[in-house]
C-alpha positions as CSV (number, residue, x, y, z in Angstrom):
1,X,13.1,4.3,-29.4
2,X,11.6,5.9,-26.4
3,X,13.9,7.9,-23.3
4,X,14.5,6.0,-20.7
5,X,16.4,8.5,-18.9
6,X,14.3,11.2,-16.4
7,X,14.7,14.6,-18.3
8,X,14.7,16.4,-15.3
9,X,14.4,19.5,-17.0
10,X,10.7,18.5,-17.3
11,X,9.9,19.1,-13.8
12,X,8.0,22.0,-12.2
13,X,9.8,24.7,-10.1
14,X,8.0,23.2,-7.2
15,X,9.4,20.1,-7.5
16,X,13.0,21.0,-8.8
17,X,12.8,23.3,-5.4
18,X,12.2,20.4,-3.7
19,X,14.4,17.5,-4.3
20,X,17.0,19.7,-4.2
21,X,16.5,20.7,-0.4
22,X,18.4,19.5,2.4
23,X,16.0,17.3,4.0
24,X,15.4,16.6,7.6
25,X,13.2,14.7,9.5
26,X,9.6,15.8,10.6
27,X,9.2,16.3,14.1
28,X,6.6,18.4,16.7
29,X,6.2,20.4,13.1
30,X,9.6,21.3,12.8
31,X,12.4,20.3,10.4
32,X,14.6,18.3,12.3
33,X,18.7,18.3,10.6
34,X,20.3,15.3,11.2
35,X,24.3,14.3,11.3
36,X,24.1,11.6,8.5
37,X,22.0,11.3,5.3
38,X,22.1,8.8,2.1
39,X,21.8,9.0,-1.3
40,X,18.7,8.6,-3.1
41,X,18.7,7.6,-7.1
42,X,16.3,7.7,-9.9
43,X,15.4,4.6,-11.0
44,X,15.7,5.0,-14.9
45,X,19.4,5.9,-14.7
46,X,20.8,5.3,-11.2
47,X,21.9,8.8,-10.3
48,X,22.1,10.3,-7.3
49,X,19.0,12.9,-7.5
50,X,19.2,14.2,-3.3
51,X,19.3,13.3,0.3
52,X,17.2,12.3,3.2
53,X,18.0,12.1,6.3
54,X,19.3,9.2,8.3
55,X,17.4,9.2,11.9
56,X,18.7,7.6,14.7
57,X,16.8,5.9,17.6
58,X,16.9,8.8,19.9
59,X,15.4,10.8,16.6
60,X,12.6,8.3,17.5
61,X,12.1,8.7,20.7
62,X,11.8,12.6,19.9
63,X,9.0,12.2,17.2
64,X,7.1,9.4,19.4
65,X,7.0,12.1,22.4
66,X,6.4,14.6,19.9
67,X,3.2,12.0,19.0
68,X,2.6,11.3,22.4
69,X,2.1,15.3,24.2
70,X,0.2,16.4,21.0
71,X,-2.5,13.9,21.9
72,X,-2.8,16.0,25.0
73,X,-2.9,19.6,23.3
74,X,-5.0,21.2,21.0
75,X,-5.3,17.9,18.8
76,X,-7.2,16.5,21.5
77,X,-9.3,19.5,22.2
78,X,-10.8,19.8,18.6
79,X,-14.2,18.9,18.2
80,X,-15.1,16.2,15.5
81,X,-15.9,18.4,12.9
82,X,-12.6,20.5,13.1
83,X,-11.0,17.3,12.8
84,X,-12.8,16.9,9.1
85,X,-12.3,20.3,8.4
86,X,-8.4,19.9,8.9
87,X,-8.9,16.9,6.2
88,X,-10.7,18.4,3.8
89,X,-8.5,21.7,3.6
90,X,-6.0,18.5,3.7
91,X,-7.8,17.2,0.3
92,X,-8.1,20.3,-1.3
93,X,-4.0,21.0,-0.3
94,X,-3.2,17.6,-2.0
95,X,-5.1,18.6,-5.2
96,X,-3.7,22.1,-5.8
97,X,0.3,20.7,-5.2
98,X,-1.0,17.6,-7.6
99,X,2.1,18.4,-10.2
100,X,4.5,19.3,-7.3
101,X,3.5,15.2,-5.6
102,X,3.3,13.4,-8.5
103,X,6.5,14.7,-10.4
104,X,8.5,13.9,-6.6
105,X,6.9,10.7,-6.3
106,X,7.5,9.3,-10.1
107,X,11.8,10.9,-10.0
108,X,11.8,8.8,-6.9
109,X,9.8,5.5,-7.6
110,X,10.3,5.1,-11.2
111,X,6.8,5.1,-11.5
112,X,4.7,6.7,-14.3
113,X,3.9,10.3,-13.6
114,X,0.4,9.3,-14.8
115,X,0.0,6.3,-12.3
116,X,1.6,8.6,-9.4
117,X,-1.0,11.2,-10.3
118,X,-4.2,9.6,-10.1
119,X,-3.0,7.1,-7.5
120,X,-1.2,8.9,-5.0
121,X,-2.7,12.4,-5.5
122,X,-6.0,11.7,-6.6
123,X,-7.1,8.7,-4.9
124,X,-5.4,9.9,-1.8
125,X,-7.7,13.5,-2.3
126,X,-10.2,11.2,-2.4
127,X,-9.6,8.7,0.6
128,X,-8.5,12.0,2.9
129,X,-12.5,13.5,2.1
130,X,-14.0,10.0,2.9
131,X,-12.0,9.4,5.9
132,X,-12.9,12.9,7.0
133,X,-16.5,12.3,7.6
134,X,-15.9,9.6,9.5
135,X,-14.2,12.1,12.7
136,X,-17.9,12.8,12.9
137,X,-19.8,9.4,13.0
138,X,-17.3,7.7,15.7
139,X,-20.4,6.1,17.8
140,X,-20.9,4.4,21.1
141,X,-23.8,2.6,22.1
142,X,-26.6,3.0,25.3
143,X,-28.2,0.3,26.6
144,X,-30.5,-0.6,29.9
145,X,-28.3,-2.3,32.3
146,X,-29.8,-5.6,34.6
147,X,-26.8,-6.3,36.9
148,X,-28.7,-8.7,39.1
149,X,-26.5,-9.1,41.9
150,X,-26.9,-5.1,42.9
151,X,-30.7,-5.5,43.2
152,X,-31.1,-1.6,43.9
153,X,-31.3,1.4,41.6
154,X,-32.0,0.9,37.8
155,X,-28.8,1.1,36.0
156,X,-28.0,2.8,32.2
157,X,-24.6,1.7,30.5
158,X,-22.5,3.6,27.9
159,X,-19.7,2.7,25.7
160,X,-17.1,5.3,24.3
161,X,-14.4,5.1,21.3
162,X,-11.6,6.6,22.0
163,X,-8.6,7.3,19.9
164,X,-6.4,4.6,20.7
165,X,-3.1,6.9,21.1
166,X,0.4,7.0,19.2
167,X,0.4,5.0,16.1
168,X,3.3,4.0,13.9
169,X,3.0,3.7,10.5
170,X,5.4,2.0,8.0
171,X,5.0,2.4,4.4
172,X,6.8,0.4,1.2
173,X,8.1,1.9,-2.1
174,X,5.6,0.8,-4.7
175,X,2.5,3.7,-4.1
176,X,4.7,5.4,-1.3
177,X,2.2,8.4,-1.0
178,X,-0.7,6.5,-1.6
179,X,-0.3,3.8,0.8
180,X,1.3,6.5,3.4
181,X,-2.6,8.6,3.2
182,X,-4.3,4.8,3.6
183,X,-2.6,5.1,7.1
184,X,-2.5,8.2,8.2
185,X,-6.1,9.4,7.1
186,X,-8.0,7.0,9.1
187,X,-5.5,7.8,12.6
188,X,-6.9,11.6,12.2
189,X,-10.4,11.0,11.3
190,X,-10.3,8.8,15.1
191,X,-8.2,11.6,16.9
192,X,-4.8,9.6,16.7
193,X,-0.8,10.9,16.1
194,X,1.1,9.3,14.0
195,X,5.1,8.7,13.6
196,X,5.4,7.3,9.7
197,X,8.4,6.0,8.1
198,X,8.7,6.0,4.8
199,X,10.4,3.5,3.0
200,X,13.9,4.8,2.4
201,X,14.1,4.8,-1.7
202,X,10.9,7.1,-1.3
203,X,11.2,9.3,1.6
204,X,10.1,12.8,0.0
205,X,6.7,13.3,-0.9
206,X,5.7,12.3,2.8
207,X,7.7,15.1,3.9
208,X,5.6,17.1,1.8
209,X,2.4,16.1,2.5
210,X,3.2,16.6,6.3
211,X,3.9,20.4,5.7
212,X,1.0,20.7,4.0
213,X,-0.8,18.9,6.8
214,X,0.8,21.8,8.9
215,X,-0.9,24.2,6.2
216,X,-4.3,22.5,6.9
217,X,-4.3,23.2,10.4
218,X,-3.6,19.9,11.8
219,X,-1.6,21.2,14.9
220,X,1.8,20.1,15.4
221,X,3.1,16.9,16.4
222,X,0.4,15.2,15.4
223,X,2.3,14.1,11.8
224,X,5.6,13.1,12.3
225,X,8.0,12.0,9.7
226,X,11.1,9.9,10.4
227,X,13.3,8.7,7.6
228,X,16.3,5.9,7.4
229,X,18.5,3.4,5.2
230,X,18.8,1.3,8.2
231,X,16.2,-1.4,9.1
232,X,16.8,-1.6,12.8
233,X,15.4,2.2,13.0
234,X,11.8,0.5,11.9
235,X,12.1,-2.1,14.9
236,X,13.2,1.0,17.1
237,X,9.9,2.6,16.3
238,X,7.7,-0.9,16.2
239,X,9.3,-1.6,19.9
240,X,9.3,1.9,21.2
241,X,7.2,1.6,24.8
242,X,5.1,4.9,23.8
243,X,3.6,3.6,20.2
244,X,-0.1,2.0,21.1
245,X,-0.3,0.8,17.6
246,X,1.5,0.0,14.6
247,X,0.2,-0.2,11.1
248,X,2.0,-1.6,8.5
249,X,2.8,-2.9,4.5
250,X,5.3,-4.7,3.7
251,X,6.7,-7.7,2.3
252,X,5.5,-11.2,4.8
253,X,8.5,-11.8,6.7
254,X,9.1,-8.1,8.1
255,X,5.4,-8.5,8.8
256,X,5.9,-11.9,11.2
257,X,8.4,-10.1,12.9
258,X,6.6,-6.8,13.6
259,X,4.0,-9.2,14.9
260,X,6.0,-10.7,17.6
261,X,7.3,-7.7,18.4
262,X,4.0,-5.9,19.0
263,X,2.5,-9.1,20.8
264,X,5.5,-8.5,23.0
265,X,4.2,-5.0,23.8
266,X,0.7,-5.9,23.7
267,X,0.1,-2.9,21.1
268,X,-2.9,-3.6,18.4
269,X,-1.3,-4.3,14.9
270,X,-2.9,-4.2,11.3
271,X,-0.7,-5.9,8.5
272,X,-0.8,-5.8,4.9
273,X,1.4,-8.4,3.8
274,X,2.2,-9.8,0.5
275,X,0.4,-11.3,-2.6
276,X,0.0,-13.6,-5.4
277,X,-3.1,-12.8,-6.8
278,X,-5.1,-15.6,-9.0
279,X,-6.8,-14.5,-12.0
280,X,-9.3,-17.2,-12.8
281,X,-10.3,-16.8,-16.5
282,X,-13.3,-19.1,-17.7
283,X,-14.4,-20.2,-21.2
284,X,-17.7,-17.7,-21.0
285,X,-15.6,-14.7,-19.8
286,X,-16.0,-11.7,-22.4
287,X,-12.1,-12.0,-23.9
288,X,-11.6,-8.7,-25.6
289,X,-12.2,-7.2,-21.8
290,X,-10.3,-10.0,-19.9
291,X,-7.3,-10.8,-22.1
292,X,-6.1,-6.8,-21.8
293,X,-7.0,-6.9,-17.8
294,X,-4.9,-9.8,-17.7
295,X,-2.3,-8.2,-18.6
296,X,-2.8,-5.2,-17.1
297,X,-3.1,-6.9,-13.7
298,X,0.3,-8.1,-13.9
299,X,2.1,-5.1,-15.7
300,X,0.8,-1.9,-14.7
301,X,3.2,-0.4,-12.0
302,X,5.5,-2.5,-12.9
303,X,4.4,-5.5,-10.9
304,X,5.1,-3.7,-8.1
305,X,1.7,-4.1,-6.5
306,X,0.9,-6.1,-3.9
307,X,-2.7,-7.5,-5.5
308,X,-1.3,-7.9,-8.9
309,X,-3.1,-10.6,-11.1
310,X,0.5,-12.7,-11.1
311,X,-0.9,-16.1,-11.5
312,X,-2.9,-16.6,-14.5
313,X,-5.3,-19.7,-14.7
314,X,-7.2,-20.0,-17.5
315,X,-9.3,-22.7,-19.0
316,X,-8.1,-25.1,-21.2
317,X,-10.5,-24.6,-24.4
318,X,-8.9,-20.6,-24.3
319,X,-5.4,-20.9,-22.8
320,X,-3.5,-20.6,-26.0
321,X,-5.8,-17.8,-27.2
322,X,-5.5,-16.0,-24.2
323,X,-2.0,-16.5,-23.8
324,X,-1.4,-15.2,-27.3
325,X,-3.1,-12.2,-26.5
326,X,-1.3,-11.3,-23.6
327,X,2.4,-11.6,-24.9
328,X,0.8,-9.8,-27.6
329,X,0.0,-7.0,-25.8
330,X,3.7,-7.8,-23.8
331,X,5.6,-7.2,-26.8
332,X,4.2,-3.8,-27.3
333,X,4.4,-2.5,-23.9
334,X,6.7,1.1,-24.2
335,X,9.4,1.0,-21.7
336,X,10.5,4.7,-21.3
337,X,11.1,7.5,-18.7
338,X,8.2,7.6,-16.3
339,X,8.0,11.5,-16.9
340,X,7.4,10.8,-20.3
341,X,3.6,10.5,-21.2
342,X,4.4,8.2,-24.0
343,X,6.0,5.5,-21.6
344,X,3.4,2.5,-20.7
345,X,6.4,1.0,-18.3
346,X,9.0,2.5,-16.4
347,X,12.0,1.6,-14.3
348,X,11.7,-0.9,-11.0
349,X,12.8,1.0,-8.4
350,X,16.4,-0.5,-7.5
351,X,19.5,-2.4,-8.9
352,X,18.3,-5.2,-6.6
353,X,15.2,-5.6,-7.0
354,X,15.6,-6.0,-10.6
355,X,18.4,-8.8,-10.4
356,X,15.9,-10.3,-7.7
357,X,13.0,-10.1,-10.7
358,X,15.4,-11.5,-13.2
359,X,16.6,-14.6,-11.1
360,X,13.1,-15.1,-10.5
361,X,12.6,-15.3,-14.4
362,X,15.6,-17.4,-15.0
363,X,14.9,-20.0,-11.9
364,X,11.6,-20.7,-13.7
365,X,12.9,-21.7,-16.5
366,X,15.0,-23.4,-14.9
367,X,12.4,-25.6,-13.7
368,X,10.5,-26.4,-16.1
369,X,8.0,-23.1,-17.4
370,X,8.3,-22.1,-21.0
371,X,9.1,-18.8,-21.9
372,X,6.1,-17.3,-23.5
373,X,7.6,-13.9,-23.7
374,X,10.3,-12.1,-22.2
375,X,12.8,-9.6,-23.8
376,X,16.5,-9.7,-22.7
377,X,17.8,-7.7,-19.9
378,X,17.5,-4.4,-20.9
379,X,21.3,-3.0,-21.6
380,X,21.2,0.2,-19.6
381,X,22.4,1.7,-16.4
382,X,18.3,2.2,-15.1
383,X,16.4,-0.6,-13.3
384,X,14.6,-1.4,-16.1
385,X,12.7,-5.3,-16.5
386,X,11.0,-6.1,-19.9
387,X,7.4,-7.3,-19.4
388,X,7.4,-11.1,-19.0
389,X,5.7,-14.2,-19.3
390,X,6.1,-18.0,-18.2
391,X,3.5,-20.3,-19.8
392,X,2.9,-23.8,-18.3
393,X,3.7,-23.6,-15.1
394,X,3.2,-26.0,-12.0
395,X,3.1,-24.9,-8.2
396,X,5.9,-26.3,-6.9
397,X,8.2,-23.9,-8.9
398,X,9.6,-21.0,-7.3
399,X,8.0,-18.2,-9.3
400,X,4.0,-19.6,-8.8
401,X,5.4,-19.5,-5.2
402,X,6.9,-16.7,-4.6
403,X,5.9,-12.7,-4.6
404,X,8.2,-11.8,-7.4
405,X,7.0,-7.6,-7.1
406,X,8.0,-7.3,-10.9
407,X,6.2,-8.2,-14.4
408,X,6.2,-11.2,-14.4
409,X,3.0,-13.4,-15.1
410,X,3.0,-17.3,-14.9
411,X,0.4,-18.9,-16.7
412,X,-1.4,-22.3,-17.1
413,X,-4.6,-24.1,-17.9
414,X,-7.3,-25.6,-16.0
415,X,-10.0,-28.4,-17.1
416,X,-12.4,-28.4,-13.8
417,X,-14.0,-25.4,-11.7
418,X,-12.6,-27.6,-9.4
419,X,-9.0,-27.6,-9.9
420,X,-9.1,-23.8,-10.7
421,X,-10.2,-23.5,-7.1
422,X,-7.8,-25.8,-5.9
423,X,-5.1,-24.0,-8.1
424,X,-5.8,-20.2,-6.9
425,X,-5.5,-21.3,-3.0
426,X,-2.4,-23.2,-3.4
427,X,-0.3,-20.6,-1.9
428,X,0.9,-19.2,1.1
429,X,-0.9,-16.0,0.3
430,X,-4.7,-14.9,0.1
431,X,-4.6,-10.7,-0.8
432,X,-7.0,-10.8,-3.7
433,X,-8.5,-13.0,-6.3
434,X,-10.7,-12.3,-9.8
435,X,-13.0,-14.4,-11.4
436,X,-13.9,-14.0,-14.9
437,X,-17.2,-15.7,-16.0
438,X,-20.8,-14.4,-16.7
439,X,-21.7,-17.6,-14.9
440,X,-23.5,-16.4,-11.7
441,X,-23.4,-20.0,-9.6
442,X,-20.0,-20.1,-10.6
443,X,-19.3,-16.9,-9.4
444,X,-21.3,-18.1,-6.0
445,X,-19.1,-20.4,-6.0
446,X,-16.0,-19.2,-6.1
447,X,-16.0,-16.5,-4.5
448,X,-17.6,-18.0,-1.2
449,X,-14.7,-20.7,-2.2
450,X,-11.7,-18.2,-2.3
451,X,-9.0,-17.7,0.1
452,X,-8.5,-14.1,-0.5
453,X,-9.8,-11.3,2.0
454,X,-11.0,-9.3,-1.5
455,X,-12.6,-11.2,-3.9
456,X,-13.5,-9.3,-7.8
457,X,-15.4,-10.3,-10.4
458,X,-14.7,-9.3,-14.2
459,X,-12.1,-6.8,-12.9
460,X,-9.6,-7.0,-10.7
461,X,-7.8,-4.6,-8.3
462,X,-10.4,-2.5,-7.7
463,X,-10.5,-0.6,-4.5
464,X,-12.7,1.5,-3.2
465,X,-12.6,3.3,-0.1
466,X,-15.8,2.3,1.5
467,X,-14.9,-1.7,1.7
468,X,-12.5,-2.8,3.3
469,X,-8.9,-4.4,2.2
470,X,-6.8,-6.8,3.8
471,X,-5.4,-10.3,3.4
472,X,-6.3,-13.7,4.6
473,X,-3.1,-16.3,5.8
474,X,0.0,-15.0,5.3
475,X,-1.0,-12.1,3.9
476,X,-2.0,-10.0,6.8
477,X,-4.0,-8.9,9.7
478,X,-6.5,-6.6,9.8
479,X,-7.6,-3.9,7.1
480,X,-7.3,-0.4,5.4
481,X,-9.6,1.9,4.2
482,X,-13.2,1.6,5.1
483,X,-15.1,1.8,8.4
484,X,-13.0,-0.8,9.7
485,X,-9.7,1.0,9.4
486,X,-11.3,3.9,11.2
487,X,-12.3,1.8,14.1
488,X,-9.0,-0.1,14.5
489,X,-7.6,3.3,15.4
490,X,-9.9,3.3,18.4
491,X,-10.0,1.8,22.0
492,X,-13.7,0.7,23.7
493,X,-14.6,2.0,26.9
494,X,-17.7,1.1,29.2
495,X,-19.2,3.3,31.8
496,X,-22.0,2.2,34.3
497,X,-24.4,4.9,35.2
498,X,-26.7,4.0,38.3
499,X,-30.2,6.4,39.1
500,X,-32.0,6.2,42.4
């Protein structure tokens, strides 16, 4: 049987070095001490493995005019392409500390070293270097002006983006790093500061990558880290009269209210909200590629992923065979230590959330689904949840509903193109969607009939950082990554030029 227990032993001096500080916050490019801290635990045995400091509201009143007076020092007086050369020493920064990230990231996440290494190293290395080239190709437009009422002169007009100002960023627990870089890479490349909270189970690899921002030569003040248990420290930061902009992932309902709260303000908002992805599997799709990616679209991280493929539809001719050959590949999922390289699962990443997974699991039942697969609750003190599945589902019951954020997969057939479409929009959500089928009307189709702001065919989750990603209905507002994240961080300005 495999660990399920960190060895801590395992990790890097770098790393060991670091968990073991005593953290502050990140402010005007200083550590910051605070009174209070709390406790954070690894996921695989609930231990207490450090600290991070507990910010109060004037803490964020200190970073946001921290934010706010770097936008007006030498931040604001770099040209474009020192801006990319601050991200690309960034990149390279991120790449060289890669063990040092990943092996913080993974004690405090539960998440598999190997997922927190290509993920929130890798593809944030990545993202930083893409996002980089865009401080350079920020573009206005010149145009010949009529203005007929001023029937003198001939008249030239200009637009200008402009780095809309102080942003604040707020970041979940499931790719902590990751998802931190998707905001704060795009800010930079337009000229922006940023105040990020972190969520509070994963505080620390933030911290890090801010001093190695400081390393880069981004100047200080312009990345500012604020960390908290307490959820009224978020709204302190949303409502704050300074922030021009808040970005945001998170679950729906914290998204609703950061809304209101920034219509209130009249501050630009971009939300990525939550997810229950459909994976549409057809009778022509190429099985020994989409029964494992079924899977795989439900268990890797955990579940714990916003896009996961956590409704499976699949035609009634395959179901059985398909459903087979996921709980097959279920029961042989490794559930281990996240450090080890042997584990294919690890921990979820609290006591809570892993009684909220397993009432989730139970309710279904409950209501009617059929157990395909699902091991007991694993007897141990970590936050461990076996892979699961419920077969036969209908979408009235709670778990086809409801954002679970575990792995779980509900399951059930489909005669009609038809009512596969009618069964993947039934919900509340519309983050992403897959179709499987080597039909090309049928794709057409359905992806034109989706309601899902990214729409994949035979894969699913794939993102890249040129297009962009964000959800329809209550799944969000806005985007990240792409073009369109970059200009979101940017304000439109028109000047009139008249020649005599």
């Amino acid at each position: 049987m495999l660990r399920l227990e960190n060895d801590l032993s395992q990790l890097g001096a770098e790393a060991t070095a670091f968990l073991g500080k005593r953290h502050g916050l990140h402010i005007g490019g200083k550590t910051k001490p605070t009174k209070d801290s709390y406790a954070l635990t690894d996921p695989t045995s609930g231990a207490v493995i450090g600290h991070a400091a507990e910010a109060t509201t004037d803490d964020i009143d200190t970073a946001v005019k921290a934010a706010r007076a770097a936008l007006s020092g030498p931040w604001a007086r770099m040209r474009p392409n020192e801006r990319e050369l601050c991200m690309l020493r960034l990149a390279d920064l991120v790449e060289k500390h890669e063990t040092e990230l990943s092996q913080i990231e993974t004690v405090c996440s539960g998440r598999l070293l190997g997922n927190t290494r290509g993920v929130d190293v890798g593809y944030s290395a990545h993202f930083l270097r893409y996002m980089a080239g865009w401080s350079t190709k920020i573009e206005g437009q010149t145009m010949r002006l009529s203005i007929p009422y001023l029937p003198e002169g001939d008249f030239s007009g200009f637009t200008f983006r402009e780095p809309i100002g102080v942003v604040a960023a707020i970041v979940p627990w499931n790719v902590a790093l990751g998802i931190a870089v998707w905001k704060i890479a795009p800010a930079l490349a337009a000229g922006c500061s940023i105040v990020l909270k972190p969520a509070p189970q994963t505080p620390l690899s933030t911290l890090r990558f801010a001093e190695l921002a400081l390393e880069a030569g981004i100047p200080e003040g312009v990345l500012n880290i604020v960390t908290s248990s307490n959820a009224k420290i978020g709204a302190a930061l949303v409502n704050h009269p300074d922030v021009n902009m808040v970005t945001f992932t998170g679950s729906t309902a914290v998204g609703r209210q950061i809304a209101m709260d920034a219509a209130s303000g009249l501050k630009r908002c971009s939300l990525e909200l939550g997810g229950k992805s459909p994976f549409l599997l057809f009778a022509d799709a190429p099985l020994e590629r989409a029964i494992p990616d079924a899977a795989w679209a439900i268990f890797s991280n955990h579940g714990q992923n916003c896009c996961a493929g956590s409704r499976l539809y699949v035609h009634e001719s395959i179901y059985e065979e398909v459903l087979d050959g996921v709980v097959q590949i279920a029961k042989s999922i490794r559930l281990g230590s996240p450090l080890d390289a042997s584990s294919q699962m690890g921990p979820v990443v609290t006591r809570s959330q892993q009684e909220r997974i397993q009432n989730f699991i139970a309710a279904g039942q409950a209501e009617g689904a059929r157990l395909a697969y699902g091991a007991a609750a694993v007897d141990h003190p970590g936050y461990y949840v076996s892979p699961t599945v419920l077969a036969d589902v209908t979408p009235d019951m709670s778990p086809v509903r409801e954002e679970i954020f575990g792995p779980v997969l509900v399951a059930a057939s489909f005669k009609t193109d038809e009512e596969a479409l009618a069964l993947a929009n039934n919900s509340e959500y519309g983050l992403g969607a897959s179709v499987w089928t080597n039909d090309f009307e049928r794709v057409n189709r359905m992806t034109r009939g989706l309601e899902a702001g990214s729409v994949w065919v035979n894969v699913h989750n794939a993102l890249d950082v040129a297009l962009p990603f964000g959800g329809w209905k209550n799944s969000g507002l806005g985007a990240d990554l792409s073009e369109t994240a970059v200009l979101a961080h940017t304000k439109v300005k028109a000047s009139v030029h008249r020649h005599f």
